[in-house]
VOTOR-284135 format. One record per residue (C-alpha): x, y, z. Coordinates in steps of 0.02 Angstrom, whole numbers. Example, Ala and Ser with C-alpha at 12.3 -4.5 7.8 and 13.67 -1.06 7.14 Angstrom:
<recs>
REC    east   north      up
REC     615    -225     390
REC     684     -53     357
</recs>
This chain:
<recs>
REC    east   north      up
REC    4729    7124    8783
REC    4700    6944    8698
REC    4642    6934    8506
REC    4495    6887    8488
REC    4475    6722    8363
REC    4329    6688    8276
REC    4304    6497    8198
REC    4315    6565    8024
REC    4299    6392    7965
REC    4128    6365    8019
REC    4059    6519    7948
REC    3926    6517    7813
REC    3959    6684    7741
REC    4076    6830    7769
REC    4011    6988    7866
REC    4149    7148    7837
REC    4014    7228    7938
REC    4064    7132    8114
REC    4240    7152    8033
REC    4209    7332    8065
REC    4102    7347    8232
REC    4264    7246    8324
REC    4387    7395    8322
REC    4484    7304    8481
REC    4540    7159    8363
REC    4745    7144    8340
REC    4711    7063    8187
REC    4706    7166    8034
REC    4569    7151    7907
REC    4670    7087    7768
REC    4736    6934    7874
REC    4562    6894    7903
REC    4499    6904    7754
REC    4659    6818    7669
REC    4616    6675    7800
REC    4456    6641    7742
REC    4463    6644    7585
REC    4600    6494    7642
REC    4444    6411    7751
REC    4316    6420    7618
REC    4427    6322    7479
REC    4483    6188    7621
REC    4291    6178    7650
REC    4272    6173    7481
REC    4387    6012    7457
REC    4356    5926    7611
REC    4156    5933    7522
REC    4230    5848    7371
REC    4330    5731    7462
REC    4176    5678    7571
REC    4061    5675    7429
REC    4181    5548    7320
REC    4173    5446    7477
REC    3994    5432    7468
REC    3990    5389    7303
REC    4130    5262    7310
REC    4039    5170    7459
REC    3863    5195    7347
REC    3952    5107    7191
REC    4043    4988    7335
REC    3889    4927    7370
REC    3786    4917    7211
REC    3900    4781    7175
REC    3899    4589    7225
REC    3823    4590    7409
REC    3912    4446    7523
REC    3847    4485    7683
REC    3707    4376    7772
REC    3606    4556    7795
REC    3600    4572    7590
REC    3551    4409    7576
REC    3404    4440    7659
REC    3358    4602    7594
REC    3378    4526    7421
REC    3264    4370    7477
REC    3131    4513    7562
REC    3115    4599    7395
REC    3068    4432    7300
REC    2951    4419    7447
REC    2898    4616    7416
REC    2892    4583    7216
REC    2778    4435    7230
REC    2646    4533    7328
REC    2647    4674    7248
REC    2655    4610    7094
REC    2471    4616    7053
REC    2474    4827    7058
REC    2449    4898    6863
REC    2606    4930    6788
REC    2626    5016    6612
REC    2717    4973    6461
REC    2705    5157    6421
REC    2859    5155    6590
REC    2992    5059    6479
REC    3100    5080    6352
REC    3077    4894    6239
REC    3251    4822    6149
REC    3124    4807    6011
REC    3008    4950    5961
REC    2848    4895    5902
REC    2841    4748    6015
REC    2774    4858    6164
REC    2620    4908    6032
REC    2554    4741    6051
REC    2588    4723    6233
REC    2407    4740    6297
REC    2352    4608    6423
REC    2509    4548    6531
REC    2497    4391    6646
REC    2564    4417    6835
REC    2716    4349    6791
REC    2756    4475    6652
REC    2700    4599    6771
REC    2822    4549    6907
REC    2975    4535    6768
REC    2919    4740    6716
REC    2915    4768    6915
REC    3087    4692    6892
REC    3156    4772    6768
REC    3111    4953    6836
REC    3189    4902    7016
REC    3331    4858    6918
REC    3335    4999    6815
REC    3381    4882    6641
REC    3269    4875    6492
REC    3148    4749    6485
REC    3171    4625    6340
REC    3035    4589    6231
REC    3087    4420    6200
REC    3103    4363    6360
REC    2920    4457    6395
REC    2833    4320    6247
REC    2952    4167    6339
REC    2880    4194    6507
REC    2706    4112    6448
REC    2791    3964    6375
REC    2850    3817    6468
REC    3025    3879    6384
REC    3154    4034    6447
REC    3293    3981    6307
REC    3403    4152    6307
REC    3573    4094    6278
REC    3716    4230    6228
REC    3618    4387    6263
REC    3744    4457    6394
REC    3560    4512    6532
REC    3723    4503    6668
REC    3680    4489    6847
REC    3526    4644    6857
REC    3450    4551    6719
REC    3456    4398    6797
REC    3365    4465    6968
REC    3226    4538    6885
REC    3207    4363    6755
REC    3222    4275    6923
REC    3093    4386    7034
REC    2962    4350    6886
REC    2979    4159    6883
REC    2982    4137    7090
REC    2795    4095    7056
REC    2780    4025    6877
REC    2725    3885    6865
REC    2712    3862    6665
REC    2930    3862    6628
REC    3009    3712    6646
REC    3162    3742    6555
REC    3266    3911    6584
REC    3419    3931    6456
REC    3518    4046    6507
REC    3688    3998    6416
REC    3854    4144    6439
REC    3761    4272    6497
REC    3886    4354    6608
REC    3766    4308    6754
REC    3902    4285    6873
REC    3902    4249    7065
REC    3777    4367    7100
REC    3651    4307    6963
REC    3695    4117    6998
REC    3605    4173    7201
REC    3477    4257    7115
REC    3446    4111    7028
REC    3463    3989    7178
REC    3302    4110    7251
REC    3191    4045    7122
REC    3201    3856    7208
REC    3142    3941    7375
REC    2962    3918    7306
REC    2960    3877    7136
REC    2981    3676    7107
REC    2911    3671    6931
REC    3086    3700    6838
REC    3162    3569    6765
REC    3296    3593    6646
REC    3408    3711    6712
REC    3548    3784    6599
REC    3693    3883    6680
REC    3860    3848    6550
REC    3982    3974    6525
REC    3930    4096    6659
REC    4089    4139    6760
REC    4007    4080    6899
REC    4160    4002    7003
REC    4167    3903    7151
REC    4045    4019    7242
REC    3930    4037    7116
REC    3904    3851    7088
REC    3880    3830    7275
REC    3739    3924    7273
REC    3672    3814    7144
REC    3690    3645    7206
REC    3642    3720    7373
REC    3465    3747    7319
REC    3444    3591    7198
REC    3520    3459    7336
REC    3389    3547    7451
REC    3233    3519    7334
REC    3279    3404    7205
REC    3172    3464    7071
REC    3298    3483    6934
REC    3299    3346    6798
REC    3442    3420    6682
REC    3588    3515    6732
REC    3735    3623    6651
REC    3880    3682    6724
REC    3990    3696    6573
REC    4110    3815    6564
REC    4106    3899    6746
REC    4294    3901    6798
REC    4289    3749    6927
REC    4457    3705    6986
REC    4542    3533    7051
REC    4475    3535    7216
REC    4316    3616    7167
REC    4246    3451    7144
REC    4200    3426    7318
REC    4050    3564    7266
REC    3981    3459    7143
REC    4019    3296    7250
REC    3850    3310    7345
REC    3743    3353    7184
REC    3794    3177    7130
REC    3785    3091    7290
REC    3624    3166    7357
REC    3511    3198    7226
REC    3372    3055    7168
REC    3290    3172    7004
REC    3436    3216    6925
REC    3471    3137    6765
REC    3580    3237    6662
REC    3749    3311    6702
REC    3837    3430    6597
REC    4028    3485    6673
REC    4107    3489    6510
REC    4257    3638    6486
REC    4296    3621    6689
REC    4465    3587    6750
REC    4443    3442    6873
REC    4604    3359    6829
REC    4651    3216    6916
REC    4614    3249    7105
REC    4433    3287    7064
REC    4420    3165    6935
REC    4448    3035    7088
REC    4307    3140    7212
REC    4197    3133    7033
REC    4215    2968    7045
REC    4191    2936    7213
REC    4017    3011    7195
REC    3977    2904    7051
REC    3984    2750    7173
REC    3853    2802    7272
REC    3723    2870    7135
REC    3608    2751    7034
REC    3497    2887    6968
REC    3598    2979    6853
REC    3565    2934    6668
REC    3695    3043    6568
REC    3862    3146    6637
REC    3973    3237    6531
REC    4152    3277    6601
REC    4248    3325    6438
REC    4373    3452    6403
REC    4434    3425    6583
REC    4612    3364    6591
REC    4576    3204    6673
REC    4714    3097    6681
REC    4817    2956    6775
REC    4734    2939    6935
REC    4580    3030    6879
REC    4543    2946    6704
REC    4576    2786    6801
REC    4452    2824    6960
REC    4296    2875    6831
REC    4329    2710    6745
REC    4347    2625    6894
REC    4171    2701    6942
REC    4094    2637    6800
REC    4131    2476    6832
REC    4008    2483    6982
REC    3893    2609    6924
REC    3729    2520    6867
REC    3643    2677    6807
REC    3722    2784    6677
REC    3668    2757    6499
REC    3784    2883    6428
REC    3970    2950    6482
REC    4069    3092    6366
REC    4245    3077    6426
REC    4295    3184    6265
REC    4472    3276    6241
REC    4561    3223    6411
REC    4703    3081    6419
REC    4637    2921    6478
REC    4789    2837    6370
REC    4859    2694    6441
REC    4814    2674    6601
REC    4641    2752    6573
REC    4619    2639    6408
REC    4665    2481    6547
REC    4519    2531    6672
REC    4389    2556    6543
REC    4426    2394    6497
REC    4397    2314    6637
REC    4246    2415    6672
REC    4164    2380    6511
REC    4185    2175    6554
REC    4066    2205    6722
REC    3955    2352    6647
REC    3797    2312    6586
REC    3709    2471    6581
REC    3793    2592    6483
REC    3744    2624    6299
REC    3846    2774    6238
REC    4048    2792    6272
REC    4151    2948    6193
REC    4339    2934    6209
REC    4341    3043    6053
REC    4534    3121    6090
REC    4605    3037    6238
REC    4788    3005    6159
REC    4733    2816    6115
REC    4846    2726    5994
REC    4849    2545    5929
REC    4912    2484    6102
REC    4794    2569    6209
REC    4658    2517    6096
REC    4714    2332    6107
REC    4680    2344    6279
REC    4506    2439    6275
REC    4477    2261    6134
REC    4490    2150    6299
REC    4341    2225    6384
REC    4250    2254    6202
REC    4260    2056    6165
REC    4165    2029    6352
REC    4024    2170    6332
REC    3862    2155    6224
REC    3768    2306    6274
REC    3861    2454    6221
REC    3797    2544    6053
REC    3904    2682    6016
REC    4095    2700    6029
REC    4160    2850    5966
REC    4362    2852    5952
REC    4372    3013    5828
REC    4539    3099    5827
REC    4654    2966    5915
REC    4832    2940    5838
REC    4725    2775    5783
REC    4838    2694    5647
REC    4747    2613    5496
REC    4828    2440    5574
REC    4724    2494    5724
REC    4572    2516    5648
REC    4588    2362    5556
REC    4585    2275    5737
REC    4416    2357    5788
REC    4335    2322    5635
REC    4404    2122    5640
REC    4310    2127    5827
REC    4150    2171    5764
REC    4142    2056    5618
REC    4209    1904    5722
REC    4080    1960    5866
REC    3890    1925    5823
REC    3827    1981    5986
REC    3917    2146    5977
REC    3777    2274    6037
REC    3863    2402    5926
REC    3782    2487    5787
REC    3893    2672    5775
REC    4082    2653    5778
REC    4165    2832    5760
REC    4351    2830    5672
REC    4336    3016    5616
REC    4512    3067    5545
REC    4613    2908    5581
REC    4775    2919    5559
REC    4828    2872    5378
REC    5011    2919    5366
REC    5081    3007    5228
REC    5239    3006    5139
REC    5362    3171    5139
REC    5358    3203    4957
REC    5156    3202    4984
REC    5152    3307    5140
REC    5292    3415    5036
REC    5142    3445    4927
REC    5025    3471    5027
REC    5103    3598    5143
REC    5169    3700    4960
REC    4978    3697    4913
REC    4935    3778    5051
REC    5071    3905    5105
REC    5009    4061    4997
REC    5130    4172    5065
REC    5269    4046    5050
REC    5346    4068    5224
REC    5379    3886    5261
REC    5222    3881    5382
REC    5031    3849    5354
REC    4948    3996    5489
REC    4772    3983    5523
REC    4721    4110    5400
REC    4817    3990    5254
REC    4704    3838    5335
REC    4525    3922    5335
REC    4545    3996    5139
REC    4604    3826    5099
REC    4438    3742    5190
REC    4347    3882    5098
REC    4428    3841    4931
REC    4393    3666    4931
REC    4223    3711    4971
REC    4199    3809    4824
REC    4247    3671    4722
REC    4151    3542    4795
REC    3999    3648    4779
REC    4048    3646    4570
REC    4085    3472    4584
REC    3904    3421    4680
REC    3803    3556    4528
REC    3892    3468    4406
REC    3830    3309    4466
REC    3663    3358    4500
REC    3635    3434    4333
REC    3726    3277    4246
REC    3854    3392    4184
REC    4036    3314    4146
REC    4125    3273    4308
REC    4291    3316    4219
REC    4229    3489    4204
REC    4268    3493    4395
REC    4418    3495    4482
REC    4358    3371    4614
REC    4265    3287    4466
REC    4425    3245    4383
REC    4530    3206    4548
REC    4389    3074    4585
REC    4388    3001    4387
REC    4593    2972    4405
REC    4562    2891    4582
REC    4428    2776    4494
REC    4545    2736    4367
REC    4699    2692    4492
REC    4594    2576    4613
REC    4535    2490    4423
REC    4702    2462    4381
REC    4778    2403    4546
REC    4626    2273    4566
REC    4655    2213    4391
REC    4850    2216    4412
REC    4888    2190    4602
REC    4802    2020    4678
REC    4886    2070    4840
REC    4767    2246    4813
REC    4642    2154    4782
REC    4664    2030    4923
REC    4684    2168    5057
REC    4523    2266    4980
REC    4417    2092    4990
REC    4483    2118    5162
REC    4425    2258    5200
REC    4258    2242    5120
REC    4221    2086    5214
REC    4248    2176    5377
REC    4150    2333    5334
REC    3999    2183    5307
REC    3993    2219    5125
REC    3958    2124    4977
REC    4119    2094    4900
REC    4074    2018    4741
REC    3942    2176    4725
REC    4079    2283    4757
REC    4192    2233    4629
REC    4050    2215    4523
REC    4015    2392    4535
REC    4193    2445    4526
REC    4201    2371    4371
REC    4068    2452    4283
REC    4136    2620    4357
REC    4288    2591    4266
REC    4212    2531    4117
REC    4081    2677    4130
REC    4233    2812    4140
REC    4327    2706    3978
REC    4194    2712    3872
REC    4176    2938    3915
REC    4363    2933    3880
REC    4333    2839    3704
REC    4192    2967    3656
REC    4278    3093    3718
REC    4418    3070    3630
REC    4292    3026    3465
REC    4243    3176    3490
REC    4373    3303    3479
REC    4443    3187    3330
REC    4279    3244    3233
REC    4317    3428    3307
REC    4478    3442    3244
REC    4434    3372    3062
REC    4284    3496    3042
REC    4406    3626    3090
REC    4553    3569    2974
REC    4404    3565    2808
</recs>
């Protein structure tokens, strides 16, 4: 007779009852039971296993949507937010980041409305801040981490504002997702113009969501990219924002890495754009072939005002382009090569295209191994020039060598732990040290105290006293300070004059001084 087999997996519950009413079964009672007890746990974790495989795909795809079908389901609920947007919502719903502020949350406008809408779809809290912002003509919200949920429900409020025309929204984890949620806004809203997007991880993808939507409305005045990760060859993004664009003005792609390969497609762009007012590419390791391509480019561009080509290496060759750019250029006002690995040489050949070039106004060549020799040269230009355009010249920190027994010093003052090295923690208590004193030595003065009471006071007394001495000693001092004076565009004799009545002013304190404690120490002797 055949067994009978029952699919013990699929039942629901156990019956001992039909175990009993089948007396012909070859199977015994405790097999059966034994097997399933076997089925029910397998059931049990295949369950488990199935329901962590919902979940995974759930959280799989809660996160960044690439597919053309969540594109448009994210573009139908901005349509579904703006028309429903007008429904009563309650401020009794959400939880504010600041409590009282939802007390005095009575009337809403529609676009506070649609950000609450927002923020409920979104399930985030609804900032307060941001809530008083959306009836200004400014969203400025830099640094408060909203991420990319944030960002949709911000963005689904402002589709139809038409009050902001700046949005700030400055390393706020936004990402790629937030940079298309952003992009949405430009589908109907043309009213922004300022639109502020550094230090947002946004990428290559990101970005191209961006300067997707701006190239195809052209409504955006100011633009930052700061900070976003942009490679070499990511260039050839931002290539069409400078080529295609008529309204924007400002440029901001500072902390990139564009190097030298997208320096040259940077530049490339610049040739065909007369528009742009103001770009800033520093912090971007351009070099060689791409310092020398941007300068090249400004040679023929006839419409930027302002450049910041800050903390790259323009150097040699860079310094020899720049040059000859600044000969042709008539148009730009403001140059920064503030660390670009410029010494004497290099600047001798940025002089040749300085001498030719009466429209520029600020140069700014801070923190450059700039020799005092090299300064000397820039200054000479100016004061032999009289239709230099210049009127701010930045040396910050040029390089005044120092001997070894002085940097000896120096380095002794400032080791605390004596270890032969100066660590950063050694460097920021001495910056707050000689803050503290300068902060006596300013009181002092302001209260018309003795200077000598002060550390800097006295440091600044004996420094008075030395330049005294060598002028009245040293003719070749003197010469070389006449020198320099003349080139600053000061008054030499007025100069002197003055530093002679310092040092007479600071002989006659010593002479009472010293009167005085003579009269001290008699009283004390009687």
């Amino acid at each position: 007779m055949s067994s009978l087999r029952f699919p013990i997996a699929s039942m629901c519950q156990f019956d001992i009852w039909r175990l009993i009413k089948r007396p012909h079964t070859t199977v015994d009672p405790y097999t059966l039971v034994a097997k399933y007890r076997l089925a029910r746990g397998h059931v049990k974790r295949t369950r488990i296993a199935e329901r962590r495989k919902v979940v995974s795909r759930r959280k799989k795809r809660e996160s960044e949507v690439k597919t053309e079908s969540d594109r448009a389901e994210t573009a139908l609920s901005f349509e579904t937010a703006l028309t429903d947007g007008d429904e009563h919502v309650s401020t009794e719903e959400y939880d504010f980041d600041v409590e009282d502020d939802a007390e005095h949350v009575s009337k809403l406008s529609h676009t506070q409305l649609l950000y609450l809408k927002g923020c409920k779809e979104m399930k985030v809290n609804p900032s307060s801040y941001t809530l008083k912002a959306l009836n200004t003509d400014r969203v400025s919200m830099p640094h408060h981490s909203i991420g990319p949920l944030g960002t949709k429900a911000l963005a689904l409020a402002l589709v139809g504002n038409s009050d902001v025309q700046t949005i700030n929204l400055t390393d706020n984890d936004i990402g790629v997702k937030g940079a298309e949620y952003i992009a949405e806004i430009f589908q109907e809203n043309n009213f922004v113009k300022e639109l502020m997007l550094g230090e947002n991880m946004l990428g290559a993808q990101g970005v191209q969501f961006i300067v997707d939507a701006i190239k195809k409305h052209d409504c955006i005045h100011k633009l930052d990219l700061s900070g976003n990760g942009l490679k070499e060859y990511d260039a050839e993004i931002i290539k069409p924002l400078i080529e295609d664009t008529t309204n924007l003005k400002h440029l901001l792609l500072a902390h990139n890495e564009f190097r030298e390969h997208g320096g040259e497609i940077i530049a490339d762009a610049l040739l065909w754009n007369d528009t742009m007012e103001s770009l800033d590419l520093s912090w971007n390791h351009l070099r060689l072939n791409g310092a020398v391509a941007i300068a090249e480019a400004l040679q023929e561009n006839s419409s930027l005002k302002k450049i910041n080509l800050a903390w790259n290496g323009f150097y040699m060759d860079g310094c020899k382009a720049l040059s000859r750019a600044l000969e042709d250029n008539s148009t730009l006002l403001e140059l920064d090569l503030t660390c670009n690995r410029i010494n004497k040489d290099c600047l001798e050949k940025l002089i040749y295209g300085l001498r030719r070039n009466t429209t520029l106004k600020v140069l700014r060549l801070g923190l450059n191994p700039i020799t005092p020799a090299g300064a000397n040269i820039i200054l000479s230009l100016l004061k032999e020039k009289k239709d230099s355009g210049i009127t701010e010249l930045d040396l910050t920190l040029v390089n005044i060598p120092l001997s070894d027994d002085s940097i000896d010093v120096l380095i002794n003052k400032l080791d605390v732990d004596g270890d032969g090295e100066i660590d950063f923690g050694e460097l920021i208590a001495a910056q707050m040290e000689h803050r503290r004193k300068m902060s006596f030595f300013y009181a002092a003065k302001e209260d018309e105290e003795s200077l000598e009471d002060t550390e800097i006071g006295r440091v600044r007394l004996k420094l008075q006293r030395l330049m005294a001495k060598k002028l009245a000693d040293n003719p070749e001092f003197k010469r070389q300070s006449r020198m320099l004076l003349e080139q600053m565009g000061l008054d030499v004799a007025v100069e002197f004059e003055k530093q002679k009545r310092d040092f007479d002013e600071i002989q006659t304190h010593l002479q009472e001084k010293a009167k005085k404690e003579m009269i001290e120490e008699a009283d004390g002797s009687n």
